[in-house]
N, C-alpha and C positions, 0 to 999 in steps of 0.2 A: 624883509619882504615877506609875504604872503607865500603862503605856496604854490597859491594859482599864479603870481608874480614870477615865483620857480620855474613853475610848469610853460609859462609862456615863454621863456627866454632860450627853452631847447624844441621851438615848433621848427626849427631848419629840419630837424632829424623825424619830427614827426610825420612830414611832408613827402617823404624817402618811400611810406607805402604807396602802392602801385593803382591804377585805376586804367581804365577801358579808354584806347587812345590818350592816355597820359592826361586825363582834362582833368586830373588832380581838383574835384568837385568839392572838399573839402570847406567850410568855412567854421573856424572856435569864435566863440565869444564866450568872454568872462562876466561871470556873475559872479557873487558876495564870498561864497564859498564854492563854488563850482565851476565846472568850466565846459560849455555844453556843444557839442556836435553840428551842427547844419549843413546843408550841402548849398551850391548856388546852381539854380535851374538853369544858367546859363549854360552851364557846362555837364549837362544832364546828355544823352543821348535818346532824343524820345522816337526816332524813326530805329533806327538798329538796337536798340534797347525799351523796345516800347513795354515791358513788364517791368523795368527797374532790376532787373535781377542783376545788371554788371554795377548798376549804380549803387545799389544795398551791400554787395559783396565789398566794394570797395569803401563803401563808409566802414564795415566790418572791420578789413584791412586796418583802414586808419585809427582805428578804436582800441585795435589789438597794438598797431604801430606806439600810440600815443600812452600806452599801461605799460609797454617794455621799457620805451625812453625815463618813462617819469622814475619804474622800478630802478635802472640805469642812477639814477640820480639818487636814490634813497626817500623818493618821495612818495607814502602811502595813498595811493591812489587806486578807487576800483571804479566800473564802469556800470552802469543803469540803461541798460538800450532798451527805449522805447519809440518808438516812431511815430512822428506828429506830420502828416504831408500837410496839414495848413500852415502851421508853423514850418515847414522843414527842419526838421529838426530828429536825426535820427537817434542819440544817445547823451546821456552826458557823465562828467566823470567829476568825481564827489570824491572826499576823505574817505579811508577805509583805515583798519584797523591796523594793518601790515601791511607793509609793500608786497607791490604783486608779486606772485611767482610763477617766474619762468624760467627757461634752461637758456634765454636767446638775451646776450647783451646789447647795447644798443650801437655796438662797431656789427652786429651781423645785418643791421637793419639797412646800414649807411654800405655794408658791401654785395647786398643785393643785388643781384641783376636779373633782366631777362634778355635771352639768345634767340635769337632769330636766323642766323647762318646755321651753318652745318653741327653736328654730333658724331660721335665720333660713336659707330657701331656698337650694340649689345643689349639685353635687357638689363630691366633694372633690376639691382640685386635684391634678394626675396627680406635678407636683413633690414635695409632700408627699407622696403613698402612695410614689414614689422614696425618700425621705429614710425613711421607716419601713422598708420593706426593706432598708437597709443597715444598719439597728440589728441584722438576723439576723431579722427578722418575716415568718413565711407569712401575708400577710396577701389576705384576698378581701375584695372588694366587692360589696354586695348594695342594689340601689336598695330604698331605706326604702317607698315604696307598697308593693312586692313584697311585704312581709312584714307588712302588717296582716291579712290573717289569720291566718297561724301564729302571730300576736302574739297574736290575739284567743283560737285555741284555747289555747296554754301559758297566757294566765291565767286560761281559763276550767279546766283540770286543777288550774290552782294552787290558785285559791280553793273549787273544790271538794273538794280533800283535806283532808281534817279535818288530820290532822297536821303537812302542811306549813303549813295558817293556824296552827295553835297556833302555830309558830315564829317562824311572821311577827309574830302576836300578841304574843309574850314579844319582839321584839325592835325594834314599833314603840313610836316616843317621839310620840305626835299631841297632845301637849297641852306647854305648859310647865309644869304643875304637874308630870310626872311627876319622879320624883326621879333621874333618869339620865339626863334629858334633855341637859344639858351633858355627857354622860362617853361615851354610847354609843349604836348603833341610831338607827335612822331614823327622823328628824324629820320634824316636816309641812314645817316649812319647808326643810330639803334633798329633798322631795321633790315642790317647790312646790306645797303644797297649800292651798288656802282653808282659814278653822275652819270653815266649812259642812262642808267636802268631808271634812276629816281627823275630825270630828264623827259625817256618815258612817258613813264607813268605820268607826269603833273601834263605831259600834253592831250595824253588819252585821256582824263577824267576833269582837263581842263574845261569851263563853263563854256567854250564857245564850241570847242572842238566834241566833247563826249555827246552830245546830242548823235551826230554823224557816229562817230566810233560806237556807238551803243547799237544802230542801229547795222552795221557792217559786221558785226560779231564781235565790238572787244571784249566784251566780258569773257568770254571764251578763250580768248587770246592771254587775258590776263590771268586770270584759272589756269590755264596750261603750264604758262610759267612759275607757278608754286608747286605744281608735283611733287617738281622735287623731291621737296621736305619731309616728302614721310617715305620715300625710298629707301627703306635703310632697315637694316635691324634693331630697333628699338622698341622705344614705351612710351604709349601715352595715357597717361592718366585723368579718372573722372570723377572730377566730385558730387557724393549722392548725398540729395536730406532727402527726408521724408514729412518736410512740411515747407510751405512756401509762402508764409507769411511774411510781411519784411522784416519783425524784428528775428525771425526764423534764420531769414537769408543774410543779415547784418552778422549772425552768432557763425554764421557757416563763412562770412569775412574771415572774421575773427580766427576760424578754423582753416580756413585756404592760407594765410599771412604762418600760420604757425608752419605748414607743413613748404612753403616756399622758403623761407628762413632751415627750417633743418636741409631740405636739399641743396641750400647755398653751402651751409655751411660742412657737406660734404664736399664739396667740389661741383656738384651738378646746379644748373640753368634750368628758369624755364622758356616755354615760348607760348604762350595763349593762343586758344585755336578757338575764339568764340565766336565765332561765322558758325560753326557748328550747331552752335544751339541757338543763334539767333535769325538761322534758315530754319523755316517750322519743318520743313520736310526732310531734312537728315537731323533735326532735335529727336523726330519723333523714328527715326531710324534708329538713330545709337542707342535712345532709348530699348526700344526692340529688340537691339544689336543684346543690351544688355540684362533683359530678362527682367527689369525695372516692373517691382507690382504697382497698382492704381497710384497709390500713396508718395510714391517718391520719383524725384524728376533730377534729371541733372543739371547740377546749379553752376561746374565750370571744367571746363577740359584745355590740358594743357599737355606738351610733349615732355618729356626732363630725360637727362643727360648732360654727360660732361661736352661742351661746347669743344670745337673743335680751335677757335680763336677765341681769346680776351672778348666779354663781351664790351659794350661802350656803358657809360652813364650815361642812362636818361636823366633831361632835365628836369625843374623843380624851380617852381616861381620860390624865392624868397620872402619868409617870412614878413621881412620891413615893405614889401611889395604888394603885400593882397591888401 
């Protein structure tokens, strides 16, 4: 076989990298010698993602995912990210001279998770944030109290926009009956929820019922209940570039995937807090927050910690399945 032949036959593990609502946006096709990146617009977020930034990040992700695996294998493979939005087509990945090198095999990729429940108290230790910076990561610290309420206002903008609930809607799985629940989108249980809680929620952002609830205050109702989350003594971390082009923001993928794999493979979780940056009015706070010159913006904020319960596996459409 070919070694694009190689490469296709480990796309299970490829598919392991993370994306915004789990819409796993991902699409390979092979060519002669190559084997090229695209994403499907389906599975794009153009209301809660209207700059591409969680979309680009996460083709990064996958770019960074698909060079560990192939390394995994012994197969010399490096990557070219250039981005075609006619084409869709963010990267592609070509012969290289040596197999890539990384310090992450491809069991750290498959034992990845992100936590959503509780942490278990404390900052992050100053050795770890060392060890993420040398992966290339502008990384800031932001004590998690700090930011319960710009947490509270981004999900009260969230669940108040009609269009970005549609998405959320089309893209939560709160029940095991749903028929995608093994393949795609957020589960109650990755995103530790009771059947009370995930019950809920799918009645207040239900299509017949959120019209009423949006107009009674639930968004308000629903922001109150995540407080929680940043009650505690810990970290949350934010990722800085200083350019925002896509293949800019595809390389800072690249660069987010590296620094979620080393905090796995210390024992710590993360949990994405990107209502953050996709409320223009606490993006442009934190930024503030963070003393951020003209030049650089923040491209992903996340909490990390050792999870207080096993997170779950999210799911992951099957390769013989796209």
């Amino acid at each position: 076989m070919s070694w694009v032949e190689d490469f296709r036959a480990l796309e299970d593990d490829c598919r392991r990298a993370p994306s915004a609502h789990n819409t796993q946006p991902w699409v390979l096709r092979s060519a002669a010698d190559a084997v090229d990146v695209h994403w499907d617009p389906a599975r794009a977020l153009p209301d809660s993602d209207p700059t591409r930034r969680d979309l680009f990040l996460s083709l990064g992700s996958f770019v960074e995912t698909c060079l560990i695996v192939a390394a995994g294998a012994g197969l010399p493979v490096r990557a070219e990210v250039a981005v075609d939005r006619a084409a869709l087509r963010a990267a592609r990945l070509v012969p290289a001279a040596a197999v890539y090198e990384t310090p992450f095999p491809p069991a750290s990729v498959r034992q990845r998770r992100c936590a959503r429940g509780g942490y278990a108290p404390g900052p992050l230790d100053p050795a770890v944030l060392a060890a993420l910076t040398a992966l290339g990561a502008d990384l800031r610290q932001v004590p998690a109290r700090s930011l319960v309420g710009p947490l509270a206002a981004a999900d009260r903008w969230m669940f108040g926009t009609p269009e970005v609930v549609a998405e959320l809607r089309e893209w939560m799985r709160l029940s095991p009956r749903h028929p995608r629940y093994h393949l795609d989108g957020l589960t109650d249980r990755a995103m530790a929820m009771s059947r009370v809680e995930a019950a809920g929620l799918a009645t207040m952002i239900g299509p017949r019922a959120y019209p009423v609830t949006r107009r009674l205050g639930g968004p308000a109702l629903l922001a109150a209940a995540s407080k929680g989350l940043l009650r505690y003594e810990g970290t949350v971390l934010v990722l800085v570039g200083s350019a925002v082009t896509p293949e800019a923001v595809v390389e800072q993928g690249r660069t987010l995937m590296r620094v979620w794999l080393a905090l796995s493979e210390r024992g710590l979780a993360v949990h994405p807090l990107s209502q953050l940056l996709d409320c223009a009015a606490t993006s442009a706070q934190l930024a503030a927050r963070l003393g951020l010159a003209p030049d650089e913006s923040p491209l992903a904020v996340f909490r990390t910690g050792r999870p207080l319960q096993e997170p779950v596996r999210s799911a992951r459409i099957p390769a013989s399945q796209v």
